[in-house]
Biopython code that builds the backbone (N, CA, C, O; Angstrom):
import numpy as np
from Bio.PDB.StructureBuilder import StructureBuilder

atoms = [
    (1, "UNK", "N", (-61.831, 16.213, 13.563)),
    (1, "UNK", "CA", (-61.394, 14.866, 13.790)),
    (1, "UNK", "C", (-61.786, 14.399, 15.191)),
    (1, "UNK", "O", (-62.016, 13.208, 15.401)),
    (2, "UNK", "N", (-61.875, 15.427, 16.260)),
    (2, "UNK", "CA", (-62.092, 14.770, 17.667)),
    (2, "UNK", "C", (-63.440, 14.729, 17.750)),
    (2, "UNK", "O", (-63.742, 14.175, 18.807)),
    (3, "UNK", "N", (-64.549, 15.110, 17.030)),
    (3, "UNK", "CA", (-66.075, 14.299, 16.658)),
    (3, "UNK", "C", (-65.803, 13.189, 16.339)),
    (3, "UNK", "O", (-66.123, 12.443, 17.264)),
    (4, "UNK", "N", (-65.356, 12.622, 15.481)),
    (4, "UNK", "CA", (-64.962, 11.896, 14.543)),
    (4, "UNK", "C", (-64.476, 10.341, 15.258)),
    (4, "UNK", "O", (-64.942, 9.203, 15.326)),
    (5, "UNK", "N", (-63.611, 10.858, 15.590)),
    (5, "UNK", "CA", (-63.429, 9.937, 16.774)),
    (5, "UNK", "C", (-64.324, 9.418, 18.029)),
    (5, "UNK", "O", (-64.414, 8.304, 18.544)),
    (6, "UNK", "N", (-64.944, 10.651, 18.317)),
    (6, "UNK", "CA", (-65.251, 10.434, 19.372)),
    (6, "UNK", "C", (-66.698, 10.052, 18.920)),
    (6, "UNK", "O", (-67.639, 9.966, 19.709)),
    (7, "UNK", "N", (-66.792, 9.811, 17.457)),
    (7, "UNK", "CA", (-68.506, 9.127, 17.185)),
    (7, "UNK", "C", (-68.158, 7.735, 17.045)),
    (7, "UNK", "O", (-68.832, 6.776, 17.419)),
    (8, "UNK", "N", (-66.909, 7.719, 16.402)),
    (8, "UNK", "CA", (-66.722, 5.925, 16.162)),
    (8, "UNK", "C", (-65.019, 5.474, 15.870)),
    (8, "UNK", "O", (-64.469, 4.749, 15.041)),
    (9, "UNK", "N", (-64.585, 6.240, 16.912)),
    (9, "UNK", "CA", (-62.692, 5.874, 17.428)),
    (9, "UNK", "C", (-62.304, 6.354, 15.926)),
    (9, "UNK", "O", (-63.029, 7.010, 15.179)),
    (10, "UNK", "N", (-61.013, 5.886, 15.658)),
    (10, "UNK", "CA", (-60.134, 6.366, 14.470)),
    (10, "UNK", "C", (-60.670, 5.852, 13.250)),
    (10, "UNK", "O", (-60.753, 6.864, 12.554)),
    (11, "UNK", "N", (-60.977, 5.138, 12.745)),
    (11, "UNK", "CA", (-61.177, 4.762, 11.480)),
    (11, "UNK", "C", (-62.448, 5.881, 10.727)),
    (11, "UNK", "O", (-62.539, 6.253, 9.558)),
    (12, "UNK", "N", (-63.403, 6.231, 12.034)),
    (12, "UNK", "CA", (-64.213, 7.556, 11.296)),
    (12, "UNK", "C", (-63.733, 8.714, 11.574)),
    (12, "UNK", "O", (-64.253, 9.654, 10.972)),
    (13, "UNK", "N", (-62.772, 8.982, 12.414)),
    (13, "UNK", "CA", (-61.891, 9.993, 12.171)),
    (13, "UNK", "C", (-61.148, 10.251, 10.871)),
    (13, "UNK", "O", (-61.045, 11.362, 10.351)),
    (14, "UNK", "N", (-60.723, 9.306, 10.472)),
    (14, "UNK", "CA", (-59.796, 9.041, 9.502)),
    (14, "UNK", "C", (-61.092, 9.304, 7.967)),
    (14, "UNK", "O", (-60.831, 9.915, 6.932)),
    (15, "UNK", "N", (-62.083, 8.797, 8.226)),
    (15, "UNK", "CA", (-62.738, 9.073, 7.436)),
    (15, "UNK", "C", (-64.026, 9.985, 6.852)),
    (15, "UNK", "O", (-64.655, 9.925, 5.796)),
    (16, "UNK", "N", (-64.146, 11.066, 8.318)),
    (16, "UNK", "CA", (-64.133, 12.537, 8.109)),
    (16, "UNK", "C", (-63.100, 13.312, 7.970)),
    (16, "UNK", "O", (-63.533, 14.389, 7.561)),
    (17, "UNK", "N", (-61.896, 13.357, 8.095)),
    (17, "UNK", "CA", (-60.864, 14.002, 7.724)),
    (17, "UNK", "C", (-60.900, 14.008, 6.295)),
    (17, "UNK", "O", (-61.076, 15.081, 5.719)),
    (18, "UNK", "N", (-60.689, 12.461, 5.350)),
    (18, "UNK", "CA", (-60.992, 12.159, 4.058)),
    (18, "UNK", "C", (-61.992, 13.093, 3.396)),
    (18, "UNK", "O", (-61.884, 13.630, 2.293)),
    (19, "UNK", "N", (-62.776, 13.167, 4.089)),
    (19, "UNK", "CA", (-64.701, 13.462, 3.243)),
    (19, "UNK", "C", (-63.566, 15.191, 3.320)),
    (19, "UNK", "O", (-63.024, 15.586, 2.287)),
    (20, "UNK", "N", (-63.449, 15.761, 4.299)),
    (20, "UNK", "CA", (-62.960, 17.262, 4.236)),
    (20, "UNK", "C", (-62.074, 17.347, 3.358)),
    (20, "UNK", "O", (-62.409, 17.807, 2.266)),
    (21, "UNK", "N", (-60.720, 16.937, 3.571)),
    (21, "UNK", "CA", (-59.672, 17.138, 2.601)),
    (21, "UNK", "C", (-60.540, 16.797, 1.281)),
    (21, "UNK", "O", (-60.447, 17.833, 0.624)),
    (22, "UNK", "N", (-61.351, 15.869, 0.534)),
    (22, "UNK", "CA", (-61.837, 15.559, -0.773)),
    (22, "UNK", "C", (-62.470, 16.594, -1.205)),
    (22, "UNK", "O", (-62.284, 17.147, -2.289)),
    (23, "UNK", "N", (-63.462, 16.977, -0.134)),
    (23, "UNK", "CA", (-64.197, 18.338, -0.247)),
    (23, "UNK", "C", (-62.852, 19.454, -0.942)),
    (23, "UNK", "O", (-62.721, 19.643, -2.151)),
    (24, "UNK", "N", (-62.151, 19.952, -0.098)),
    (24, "UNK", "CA", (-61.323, 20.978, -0.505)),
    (24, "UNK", "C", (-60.377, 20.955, -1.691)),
    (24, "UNK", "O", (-59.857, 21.970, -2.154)),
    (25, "UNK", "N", (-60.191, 19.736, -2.147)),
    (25, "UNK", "CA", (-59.911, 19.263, -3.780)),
    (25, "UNK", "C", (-60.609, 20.121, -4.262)),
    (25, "UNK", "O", (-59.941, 21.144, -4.412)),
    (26, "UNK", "N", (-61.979, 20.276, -4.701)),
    (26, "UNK", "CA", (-62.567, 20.302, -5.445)),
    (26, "UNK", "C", (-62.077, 22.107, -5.442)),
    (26, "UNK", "O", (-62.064, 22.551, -6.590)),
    (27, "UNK", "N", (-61.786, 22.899, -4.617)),
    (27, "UNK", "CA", (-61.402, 24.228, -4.540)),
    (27, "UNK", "C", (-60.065, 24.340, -4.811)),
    (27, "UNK", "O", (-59.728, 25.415, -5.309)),
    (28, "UNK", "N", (-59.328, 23.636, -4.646)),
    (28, "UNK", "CA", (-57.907, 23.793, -4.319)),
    (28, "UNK", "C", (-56.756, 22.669, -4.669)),
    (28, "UNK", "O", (-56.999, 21.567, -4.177)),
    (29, "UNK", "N", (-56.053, 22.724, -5.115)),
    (29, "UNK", "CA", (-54.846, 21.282, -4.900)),
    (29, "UNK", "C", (-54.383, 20.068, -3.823)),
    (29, "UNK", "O", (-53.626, 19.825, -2.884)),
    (30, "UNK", "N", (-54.977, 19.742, -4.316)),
    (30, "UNK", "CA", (-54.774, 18.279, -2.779)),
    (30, "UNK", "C", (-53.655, 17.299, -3.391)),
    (30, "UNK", "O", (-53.557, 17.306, -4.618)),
    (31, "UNK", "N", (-52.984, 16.637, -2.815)),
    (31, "UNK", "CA", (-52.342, 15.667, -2.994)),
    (31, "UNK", "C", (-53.148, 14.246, -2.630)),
    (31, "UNK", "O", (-53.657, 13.814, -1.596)),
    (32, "UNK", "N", (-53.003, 13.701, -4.078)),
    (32, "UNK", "CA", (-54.212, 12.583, -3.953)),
    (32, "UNK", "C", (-53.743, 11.378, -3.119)),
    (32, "UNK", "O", (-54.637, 10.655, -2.680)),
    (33, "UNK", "N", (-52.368, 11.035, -2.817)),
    (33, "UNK", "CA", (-51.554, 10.149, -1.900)),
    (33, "UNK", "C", (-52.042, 10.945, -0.632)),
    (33, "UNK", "O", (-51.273, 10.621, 0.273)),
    (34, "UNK", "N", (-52.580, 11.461, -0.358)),
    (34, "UNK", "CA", (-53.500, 11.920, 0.896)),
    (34, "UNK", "C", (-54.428, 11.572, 1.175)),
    (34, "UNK", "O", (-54.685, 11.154, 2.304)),
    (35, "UNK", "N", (-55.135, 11.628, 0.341)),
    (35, "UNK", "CA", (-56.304, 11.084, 0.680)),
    (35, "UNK", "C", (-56.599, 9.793, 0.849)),
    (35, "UNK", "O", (-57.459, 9.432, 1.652)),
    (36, "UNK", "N", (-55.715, 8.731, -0.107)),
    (36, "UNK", "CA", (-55.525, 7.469, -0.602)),
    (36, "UNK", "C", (-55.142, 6.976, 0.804)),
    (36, "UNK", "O", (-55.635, 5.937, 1.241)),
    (37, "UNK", "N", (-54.169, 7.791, 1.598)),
    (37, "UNK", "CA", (-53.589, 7.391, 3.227)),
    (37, "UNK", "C", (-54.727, 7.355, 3.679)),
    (37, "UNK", "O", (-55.172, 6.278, 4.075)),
    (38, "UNK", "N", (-55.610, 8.693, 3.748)),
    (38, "UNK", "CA", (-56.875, 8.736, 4.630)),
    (38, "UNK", "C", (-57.746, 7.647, 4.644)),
    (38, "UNK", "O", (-58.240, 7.253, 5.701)),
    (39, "UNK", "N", (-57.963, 7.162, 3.645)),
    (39, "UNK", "CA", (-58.748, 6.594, 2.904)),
    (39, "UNK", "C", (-58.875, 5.121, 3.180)),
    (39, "UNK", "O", (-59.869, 4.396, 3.176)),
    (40, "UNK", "N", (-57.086, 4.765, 3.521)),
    (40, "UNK", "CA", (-56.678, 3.297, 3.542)),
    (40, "UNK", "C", (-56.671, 3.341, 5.129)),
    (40, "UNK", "O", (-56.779, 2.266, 5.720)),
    (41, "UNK", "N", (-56.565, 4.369, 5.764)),
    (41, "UNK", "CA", (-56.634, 4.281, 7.163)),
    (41, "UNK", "C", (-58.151, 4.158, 7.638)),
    (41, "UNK", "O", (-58.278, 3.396, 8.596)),
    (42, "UNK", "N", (-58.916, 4.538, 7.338)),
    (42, "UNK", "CA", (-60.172, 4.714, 7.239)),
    (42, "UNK", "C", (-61.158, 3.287, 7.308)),
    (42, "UNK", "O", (-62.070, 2.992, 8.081)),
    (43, "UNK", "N", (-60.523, 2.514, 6.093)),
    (43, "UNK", "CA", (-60.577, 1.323, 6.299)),
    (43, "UNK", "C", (-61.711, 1.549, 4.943)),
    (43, "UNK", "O", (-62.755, 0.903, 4.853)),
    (44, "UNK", "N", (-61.484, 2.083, 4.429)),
    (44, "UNK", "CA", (-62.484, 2.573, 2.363)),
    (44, "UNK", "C", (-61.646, 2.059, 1.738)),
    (44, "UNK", "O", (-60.703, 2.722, 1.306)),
    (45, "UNK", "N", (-61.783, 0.469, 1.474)),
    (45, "UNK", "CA", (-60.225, 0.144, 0.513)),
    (45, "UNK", "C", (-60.711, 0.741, -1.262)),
    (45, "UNK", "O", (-60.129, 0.858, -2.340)),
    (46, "UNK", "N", (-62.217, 1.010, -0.678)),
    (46, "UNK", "CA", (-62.452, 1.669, -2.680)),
    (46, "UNK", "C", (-61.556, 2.939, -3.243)),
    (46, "UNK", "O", (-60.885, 3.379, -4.176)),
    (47, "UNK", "N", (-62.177, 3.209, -1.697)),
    (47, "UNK", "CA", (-62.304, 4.612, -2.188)),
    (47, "UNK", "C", (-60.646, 4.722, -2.082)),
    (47, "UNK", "O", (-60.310, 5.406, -3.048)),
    (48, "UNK", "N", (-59.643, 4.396, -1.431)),
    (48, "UNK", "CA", (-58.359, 4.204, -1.137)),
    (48, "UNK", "C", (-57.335, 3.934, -2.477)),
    (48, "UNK", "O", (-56.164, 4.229, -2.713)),
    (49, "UNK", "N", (-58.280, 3.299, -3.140)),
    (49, "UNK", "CA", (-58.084, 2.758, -4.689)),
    (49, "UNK", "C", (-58.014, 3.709, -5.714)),
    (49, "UNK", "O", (-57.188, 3.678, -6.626)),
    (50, "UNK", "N", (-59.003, 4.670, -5.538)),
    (50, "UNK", "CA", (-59.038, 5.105, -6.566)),
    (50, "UNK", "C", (-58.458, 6.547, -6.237)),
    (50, "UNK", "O", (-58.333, 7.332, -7.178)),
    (51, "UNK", "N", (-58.063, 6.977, -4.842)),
    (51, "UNK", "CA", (-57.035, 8.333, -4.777)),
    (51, "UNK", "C", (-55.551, 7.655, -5.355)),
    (51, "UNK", "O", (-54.840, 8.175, -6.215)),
    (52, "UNK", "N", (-55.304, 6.436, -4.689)),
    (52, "UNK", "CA", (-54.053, 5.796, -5.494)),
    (52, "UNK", "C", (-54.099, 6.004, -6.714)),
    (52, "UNK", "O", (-53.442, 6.931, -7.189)),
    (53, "UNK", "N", (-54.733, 5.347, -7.357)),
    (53, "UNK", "CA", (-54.685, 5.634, -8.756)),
    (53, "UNK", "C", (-54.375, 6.955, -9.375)),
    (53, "UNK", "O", (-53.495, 7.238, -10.188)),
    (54, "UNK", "N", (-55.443, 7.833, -8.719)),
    (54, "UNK", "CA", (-54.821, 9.311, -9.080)),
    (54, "UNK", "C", (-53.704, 9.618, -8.755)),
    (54, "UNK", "O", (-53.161, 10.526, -9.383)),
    (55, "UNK", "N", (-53.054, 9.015, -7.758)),
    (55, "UNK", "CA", (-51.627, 9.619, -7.285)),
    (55, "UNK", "C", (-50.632, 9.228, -8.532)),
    (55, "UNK", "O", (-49.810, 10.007, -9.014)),
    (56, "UNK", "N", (-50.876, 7.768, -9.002)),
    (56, "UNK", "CA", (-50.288, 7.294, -9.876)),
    (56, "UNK", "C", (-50.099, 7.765, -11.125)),
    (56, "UNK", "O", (-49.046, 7.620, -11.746)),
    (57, "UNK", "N", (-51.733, 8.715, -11.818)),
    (57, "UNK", "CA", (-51.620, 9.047, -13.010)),
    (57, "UNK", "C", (-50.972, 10.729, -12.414)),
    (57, "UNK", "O", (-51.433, 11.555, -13.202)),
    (58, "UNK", "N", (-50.249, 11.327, -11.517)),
    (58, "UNK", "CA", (-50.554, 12.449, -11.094)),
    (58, "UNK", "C", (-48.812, 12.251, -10.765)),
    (58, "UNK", "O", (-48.381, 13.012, -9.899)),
    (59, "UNK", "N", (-47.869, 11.344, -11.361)),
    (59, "UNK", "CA", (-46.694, 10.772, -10.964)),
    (59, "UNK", "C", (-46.463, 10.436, -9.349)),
    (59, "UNK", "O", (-45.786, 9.496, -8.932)),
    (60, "UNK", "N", (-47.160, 11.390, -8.547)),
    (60, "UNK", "CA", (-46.795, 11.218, -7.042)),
    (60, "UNK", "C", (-45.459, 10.412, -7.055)),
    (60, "UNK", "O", (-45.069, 9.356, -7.553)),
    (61, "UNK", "N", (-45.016, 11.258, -6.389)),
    (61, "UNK", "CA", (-43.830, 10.031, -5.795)),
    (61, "UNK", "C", (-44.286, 8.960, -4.702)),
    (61, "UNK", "O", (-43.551, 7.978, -4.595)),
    (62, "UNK", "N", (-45.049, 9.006, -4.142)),
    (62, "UNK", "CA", (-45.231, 8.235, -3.175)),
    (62, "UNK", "C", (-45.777, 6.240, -3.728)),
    (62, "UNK", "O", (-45.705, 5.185, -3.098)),
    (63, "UNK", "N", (-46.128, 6.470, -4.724)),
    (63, "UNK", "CA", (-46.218, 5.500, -5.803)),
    (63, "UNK", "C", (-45.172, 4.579, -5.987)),
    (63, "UNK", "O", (-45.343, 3.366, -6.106)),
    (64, "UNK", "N", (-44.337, 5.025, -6.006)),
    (64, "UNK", "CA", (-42.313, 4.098, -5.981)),
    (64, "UNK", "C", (-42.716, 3.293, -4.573)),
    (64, "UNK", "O", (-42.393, 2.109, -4.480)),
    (65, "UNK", "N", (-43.169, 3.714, -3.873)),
    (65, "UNK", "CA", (-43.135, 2.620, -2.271)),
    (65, "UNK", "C", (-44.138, 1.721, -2.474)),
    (65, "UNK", "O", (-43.954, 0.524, -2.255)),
    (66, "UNK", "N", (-45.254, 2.184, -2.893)),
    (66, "UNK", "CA", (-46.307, 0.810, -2.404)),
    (66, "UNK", "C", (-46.277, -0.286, -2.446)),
    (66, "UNK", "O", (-47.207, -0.974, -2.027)),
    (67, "UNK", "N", (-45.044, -0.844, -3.039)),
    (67, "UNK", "CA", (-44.926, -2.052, -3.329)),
    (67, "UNK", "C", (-44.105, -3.171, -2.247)),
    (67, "UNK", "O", (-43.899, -4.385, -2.262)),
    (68, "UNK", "N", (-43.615, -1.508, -0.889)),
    (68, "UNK", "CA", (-43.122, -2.496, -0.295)),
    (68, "UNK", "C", (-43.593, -1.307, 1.128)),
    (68, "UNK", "O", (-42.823, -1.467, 2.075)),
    (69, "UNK", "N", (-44.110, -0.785, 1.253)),
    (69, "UNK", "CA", (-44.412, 0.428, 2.343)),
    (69, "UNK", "C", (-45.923, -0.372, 2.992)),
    (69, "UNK", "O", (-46.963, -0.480, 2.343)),
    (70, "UNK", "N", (-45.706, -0.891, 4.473)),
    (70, "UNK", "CA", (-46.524, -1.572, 5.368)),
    (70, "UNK", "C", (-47.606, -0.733, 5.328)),
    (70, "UNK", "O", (-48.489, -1.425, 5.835)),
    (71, "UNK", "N", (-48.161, 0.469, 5.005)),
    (71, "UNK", "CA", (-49.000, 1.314, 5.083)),
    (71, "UNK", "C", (-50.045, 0.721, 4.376)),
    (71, "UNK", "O", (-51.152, 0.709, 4.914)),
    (72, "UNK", "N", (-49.874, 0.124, 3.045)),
    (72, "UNK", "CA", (-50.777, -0.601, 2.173)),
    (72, "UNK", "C", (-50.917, -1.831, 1.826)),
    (72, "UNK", "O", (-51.236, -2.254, 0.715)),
    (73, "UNK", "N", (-50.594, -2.635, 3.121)),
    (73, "UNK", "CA", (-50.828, -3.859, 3.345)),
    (73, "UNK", "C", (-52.555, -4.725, 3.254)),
    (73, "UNK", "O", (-52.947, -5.830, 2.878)),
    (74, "UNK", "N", (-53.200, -3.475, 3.835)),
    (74, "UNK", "CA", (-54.722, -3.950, 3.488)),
    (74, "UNK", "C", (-55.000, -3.874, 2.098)),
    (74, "UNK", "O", (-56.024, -4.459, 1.745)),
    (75, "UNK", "N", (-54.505, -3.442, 1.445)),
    (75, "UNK", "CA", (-55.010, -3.217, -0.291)),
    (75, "UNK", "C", (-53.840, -4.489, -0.876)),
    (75, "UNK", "O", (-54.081, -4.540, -2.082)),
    (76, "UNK", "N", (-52.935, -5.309, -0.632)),
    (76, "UNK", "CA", (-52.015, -5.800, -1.538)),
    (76, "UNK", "C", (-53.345, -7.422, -2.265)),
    (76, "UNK", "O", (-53.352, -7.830, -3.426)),
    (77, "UNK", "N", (-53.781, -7.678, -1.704)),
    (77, "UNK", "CA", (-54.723, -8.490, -1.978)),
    (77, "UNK", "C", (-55.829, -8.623, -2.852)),
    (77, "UNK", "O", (-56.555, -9.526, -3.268)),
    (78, "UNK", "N", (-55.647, -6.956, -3.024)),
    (78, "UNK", "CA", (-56.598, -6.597, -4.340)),
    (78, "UNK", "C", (-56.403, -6.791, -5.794)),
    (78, "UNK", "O", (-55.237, -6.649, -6.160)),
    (79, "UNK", "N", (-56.980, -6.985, -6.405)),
    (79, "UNK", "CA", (-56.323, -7.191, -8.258)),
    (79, "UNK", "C", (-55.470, -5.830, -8.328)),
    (79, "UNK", "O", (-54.270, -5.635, -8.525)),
    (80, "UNK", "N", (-56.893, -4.692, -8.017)),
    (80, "UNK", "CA", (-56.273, -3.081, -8.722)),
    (80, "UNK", "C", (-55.133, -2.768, -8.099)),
    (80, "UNK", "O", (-54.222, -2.070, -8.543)),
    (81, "UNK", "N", (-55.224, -3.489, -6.689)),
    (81, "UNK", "CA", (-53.730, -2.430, -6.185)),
    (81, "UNK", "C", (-52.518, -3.396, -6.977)),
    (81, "UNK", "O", (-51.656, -2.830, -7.650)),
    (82, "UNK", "N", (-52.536, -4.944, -6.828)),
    (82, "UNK", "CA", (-51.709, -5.612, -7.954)),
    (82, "UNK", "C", (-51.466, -5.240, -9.090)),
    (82, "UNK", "O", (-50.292, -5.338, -9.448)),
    (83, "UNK", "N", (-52.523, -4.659, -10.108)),
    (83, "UNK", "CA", (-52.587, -3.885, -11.185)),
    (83, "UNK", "C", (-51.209, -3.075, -11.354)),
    (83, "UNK", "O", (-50.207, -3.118, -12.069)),
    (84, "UNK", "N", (-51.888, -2.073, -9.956)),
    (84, "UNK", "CA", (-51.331, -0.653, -9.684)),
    (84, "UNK", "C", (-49.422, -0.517, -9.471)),
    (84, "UNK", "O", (-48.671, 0.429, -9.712)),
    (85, "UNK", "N", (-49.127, -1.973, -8.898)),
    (85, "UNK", "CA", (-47.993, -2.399, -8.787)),
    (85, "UNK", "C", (-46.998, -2.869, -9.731)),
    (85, "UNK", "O", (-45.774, -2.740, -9.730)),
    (86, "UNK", "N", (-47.788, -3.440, -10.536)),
    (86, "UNK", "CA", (-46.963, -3.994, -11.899)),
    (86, "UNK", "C", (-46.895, -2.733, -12.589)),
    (86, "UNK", "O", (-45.837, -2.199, -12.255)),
    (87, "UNK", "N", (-47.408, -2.151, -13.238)),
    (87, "UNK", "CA", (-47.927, -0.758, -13.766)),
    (87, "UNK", "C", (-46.131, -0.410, -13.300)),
    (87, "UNK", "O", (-45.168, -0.633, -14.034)),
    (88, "UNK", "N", (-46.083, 0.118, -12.037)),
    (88, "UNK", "CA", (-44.937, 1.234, -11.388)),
    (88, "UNK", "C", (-43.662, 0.258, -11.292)),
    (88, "UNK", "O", (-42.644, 0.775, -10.834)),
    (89, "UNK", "N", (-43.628, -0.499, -11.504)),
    (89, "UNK", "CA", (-42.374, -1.041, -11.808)),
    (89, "UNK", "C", (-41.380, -0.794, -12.403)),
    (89, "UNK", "O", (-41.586, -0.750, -13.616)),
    (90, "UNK", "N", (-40.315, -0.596, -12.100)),
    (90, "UNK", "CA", (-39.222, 0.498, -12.783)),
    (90, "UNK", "C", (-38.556, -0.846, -13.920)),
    (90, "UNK", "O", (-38.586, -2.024, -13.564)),
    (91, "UNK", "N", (-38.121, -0.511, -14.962)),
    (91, "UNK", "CA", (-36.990, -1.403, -15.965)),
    (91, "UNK", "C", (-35.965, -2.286, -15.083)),
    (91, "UNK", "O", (-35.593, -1.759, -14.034)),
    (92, "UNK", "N", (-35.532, -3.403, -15.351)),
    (92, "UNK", "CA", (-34.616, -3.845, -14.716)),
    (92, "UNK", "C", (-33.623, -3.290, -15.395)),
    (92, "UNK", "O", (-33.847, -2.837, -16.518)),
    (93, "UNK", "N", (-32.219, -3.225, -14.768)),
    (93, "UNK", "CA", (-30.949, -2.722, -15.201)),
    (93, "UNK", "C", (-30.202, -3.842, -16.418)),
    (93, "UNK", "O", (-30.543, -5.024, -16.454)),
    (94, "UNK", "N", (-29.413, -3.406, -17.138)),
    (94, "UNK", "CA", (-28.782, -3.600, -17.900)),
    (94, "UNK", "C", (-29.572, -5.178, -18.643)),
    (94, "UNK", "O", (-29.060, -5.723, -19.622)),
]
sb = StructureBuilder()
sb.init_structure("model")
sb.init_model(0)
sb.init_chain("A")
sb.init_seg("    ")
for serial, (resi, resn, name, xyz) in enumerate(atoms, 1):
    if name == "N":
        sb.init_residue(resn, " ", resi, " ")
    sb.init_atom(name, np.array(xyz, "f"), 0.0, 1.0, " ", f" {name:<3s}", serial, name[0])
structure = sb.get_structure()
């Protein structure tokens, strides 16, 4: 990460960290709301999209917040993350 930074401040930090952790998926169990953070920090609203999504089909808990968690404020503007929101909407009560 301190290459990373130090080639082009945080957002390519954020998005060599991503490229590694994705890499090590492919060996191992990652939590896809990880990458989706990395991803959205990074400033990859695609690619940010589509670890969400996996988090979503993958139950993540972290899925229950997006709808109101400042973290994913750059994606609310999107159809998919709108999609992604209606989708996780819990039943109203009684």
């Amino acid at each position: 990460m301190e290459r990373g930074y130090a080639a082009g401040g945080y957002r390519e930090a954020m998005r060599r960290a991503a490229e590694k952790l994705e890499a090590r998926s492919k060996l191992t169990p990652v939590q896809a709301s990880s990458l989706a953070i990395l991803y959205v920090e990074a400033g990859q609203k695609d690619r940010a999209l589509e670890w969400l999504e996996k988090a979503y089909q993958e139950h993540d808990s972290i899925t229950v917040y997006i709808g109101v968690d400042p973290q994913w404020d750059s994606l609310r503007a999107d159809p998919l993350f709108q999609n992604l929101v209606r989708r996780i909407r819990f039943p109203a009560n009684g």
